[in-house]
N, C-alpha and C positions, 0 to 999 in steps of 0.2 A: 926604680918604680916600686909600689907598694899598693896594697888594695885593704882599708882598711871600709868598717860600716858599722853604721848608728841604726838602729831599728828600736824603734819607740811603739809599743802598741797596750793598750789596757790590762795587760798582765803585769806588766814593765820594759825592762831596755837588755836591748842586746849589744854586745858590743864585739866585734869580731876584727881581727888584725892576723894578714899573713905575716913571715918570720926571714922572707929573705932578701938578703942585701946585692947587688948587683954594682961592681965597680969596675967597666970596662968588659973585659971577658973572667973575672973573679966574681964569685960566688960563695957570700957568707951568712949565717943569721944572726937574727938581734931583734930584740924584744922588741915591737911596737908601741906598745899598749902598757899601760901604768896605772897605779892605784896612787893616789895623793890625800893629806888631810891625814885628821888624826882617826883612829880607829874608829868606826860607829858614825862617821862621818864624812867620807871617802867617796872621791870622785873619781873618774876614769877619761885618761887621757889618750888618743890616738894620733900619731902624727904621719904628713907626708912629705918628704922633703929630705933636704941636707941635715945628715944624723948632728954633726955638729951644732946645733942653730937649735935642731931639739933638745941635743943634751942643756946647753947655755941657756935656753928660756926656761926649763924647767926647773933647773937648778937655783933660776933668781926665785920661779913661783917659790918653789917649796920653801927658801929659806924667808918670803913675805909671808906667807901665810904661817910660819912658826913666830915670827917675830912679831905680826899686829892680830891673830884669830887663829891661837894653839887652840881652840876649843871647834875650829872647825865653820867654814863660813853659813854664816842665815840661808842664804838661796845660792841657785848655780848660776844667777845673773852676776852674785859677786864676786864667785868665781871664774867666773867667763872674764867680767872687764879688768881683773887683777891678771887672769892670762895674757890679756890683749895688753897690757901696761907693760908686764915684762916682753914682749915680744917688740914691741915697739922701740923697748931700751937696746936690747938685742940688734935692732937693726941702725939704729942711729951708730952703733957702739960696732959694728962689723958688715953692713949693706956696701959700702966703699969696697973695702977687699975685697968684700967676696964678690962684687960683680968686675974687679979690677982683675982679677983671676976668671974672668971668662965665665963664672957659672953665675946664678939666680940666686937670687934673696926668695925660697919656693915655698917654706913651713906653713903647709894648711894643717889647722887642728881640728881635730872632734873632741867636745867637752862632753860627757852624758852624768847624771847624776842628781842627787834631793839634797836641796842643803835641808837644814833642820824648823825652815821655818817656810819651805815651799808646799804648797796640798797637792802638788804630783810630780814625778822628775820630769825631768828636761836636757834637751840634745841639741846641741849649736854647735853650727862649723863657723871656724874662725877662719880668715883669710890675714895671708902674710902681710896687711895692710894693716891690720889689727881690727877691720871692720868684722861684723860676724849677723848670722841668719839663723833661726830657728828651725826647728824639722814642724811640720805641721798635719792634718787629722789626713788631709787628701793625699799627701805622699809623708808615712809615716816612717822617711829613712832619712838621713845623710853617706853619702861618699865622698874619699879624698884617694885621691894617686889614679891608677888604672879604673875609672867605673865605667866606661860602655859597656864592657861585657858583661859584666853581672848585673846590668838595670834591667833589661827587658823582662827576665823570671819576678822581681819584686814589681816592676809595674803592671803585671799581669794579675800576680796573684794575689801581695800582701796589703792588708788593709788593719786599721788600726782596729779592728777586731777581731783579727786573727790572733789565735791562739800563743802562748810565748812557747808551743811546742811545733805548731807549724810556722810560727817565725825563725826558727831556732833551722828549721830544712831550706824553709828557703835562702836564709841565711847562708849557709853550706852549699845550696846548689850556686848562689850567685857569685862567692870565691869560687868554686869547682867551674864554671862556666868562664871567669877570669882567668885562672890558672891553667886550664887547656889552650885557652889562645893567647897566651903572652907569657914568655919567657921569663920576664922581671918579678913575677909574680908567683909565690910556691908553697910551699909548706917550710918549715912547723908553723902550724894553726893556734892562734889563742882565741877562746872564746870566753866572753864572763857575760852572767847577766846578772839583772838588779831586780830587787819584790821590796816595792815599794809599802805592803806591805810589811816584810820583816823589817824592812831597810838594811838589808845585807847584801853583796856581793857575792857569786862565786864564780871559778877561775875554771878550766880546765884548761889541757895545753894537749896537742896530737902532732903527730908522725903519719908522715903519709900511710904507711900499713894501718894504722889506728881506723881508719876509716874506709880499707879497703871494701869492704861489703856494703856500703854506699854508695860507694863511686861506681861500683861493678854492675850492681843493682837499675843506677840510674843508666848507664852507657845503654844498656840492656833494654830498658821500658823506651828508652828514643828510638832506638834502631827497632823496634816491635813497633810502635807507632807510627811512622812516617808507611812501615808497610801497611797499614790496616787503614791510615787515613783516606778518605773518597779520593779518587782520579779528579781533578780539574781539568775544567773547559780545554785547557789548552796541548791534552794525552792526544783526542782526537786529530789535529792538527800535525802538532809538534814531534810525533814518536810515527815510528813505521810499523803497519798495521799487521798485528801478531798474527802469524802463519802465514802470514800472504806472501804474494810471490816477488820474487829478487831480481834483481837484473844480473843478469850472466856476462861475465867480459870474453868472447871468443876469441882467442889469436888469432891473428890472421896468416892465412899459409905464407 
């Protein structure tokens, strides 16, 4: 399992992937998330699924897009259906085996990025069918792999005018809310976002100590809130009424 997320908001794009791999009871990491295209031009890939199937689709993208657009594609819709074309070859070419071997044909993608003739970037999940969806103004994310648990924090709070610094926490809180409750899901962290803007990318990469005073911070402000939150209707009822009196069990002689 994997917890990767697209967050698109007027600032620009975030794009966040945990780092580990889970095979049985083995625990290793491996990069998520990819940069493609030639320099100045460059898109970001996020994948969830059988690493095999991601390295092989990616590996046709990049050697398509050297061979018919070294200069880098017009929009990220051309980018999008040149993913879904190799992914498509991908499955025609290894769907047999690998469901003859017991597992899924699973490769969901996250595309984010501005080709050079788009007026703002763009974030689509692609589905292992090659079909694919937009992110849009009323929920301005995508997820792939683990997302219940880090939905509920972006559907509260982010909105496509929130800031690329408060999308950037919640971001963080909704892997950190992922990664508390499921195993498959952990650090190292990569995060990059995009300034449409400059049209540049930047990368940073963490370690779970890397962001210990985050994590310690938030555990902290939860367990302070739920005590300061009102008592509900249902204290009177439900709880036994402070200091009042207990029932005694007497032995009997």
């Amino acid at each position: 399992m994997t917890y990767c997320l697209g967050i698109k908001v007027n600032e620009g794009l975030i794009c966040l992937a945990d780092g580990r791999i889970t095979s049985g009871n083995q625990v290793t990491t491996a990069q998520k998330v990819s940069l493609h295209g030639p320099e100045g031009a460059e898109f970001c890939i996020m994948t969830s699924g059988l690493r095999s199937l991601r390295d092989k689709t990616l590996a046709y993208l990049d050697r398509h897009w050297k061979q018919t657009c070294p200069e880098g594609y017009p929009s990220m819709l051309d980018a999008v259906s040149d993913y879904a074309k190799c992914l498509r070859q991908v499955a025609e070419e290894d769907r047999a085996a690998i469901e003859d071997s017991k597992l899924s044909f699973d490769l969901h993608g996250l595309l984010a990025g501005q080709g050079r003739e788009d007026d703002e970037p763009g974030l689509y999940l692609v589905y292992p069918e090659g079909n694919w969806i937009t992110v849009g103004e009323r929920t301005p994310y995508l997820s792939v792999g683990a997302t219940g648990y880090g939905k509920p924090i972006l559907d509260r709070a982010l909105r496509v005018e929130s800031s690329l610094a408060a999308a950037l926490k919640l971001a963080y809180l909704s892997f950190d809310s992922t990664r508390t409750s499921t195993a498959d899901v952990g650090y190292p962290l990569d995060i990059l976002t995009f300034s449409p803007a400059e049209r540049t990318w930047r990368k940073v990469h963490y370690l779970q100590d890397d962001l210990r005073e985050q994590r310690i911070w938030w555990n902290e402000k939860l367990t302070n809130l739920v005590e300061q939150m009102p008592d509900g209707p249902w204290l009177e009822r439900l709880a036994p009424p402070s200091g009042g009196a207990r029932l005694k069990v007497v032995p009997s002689d």
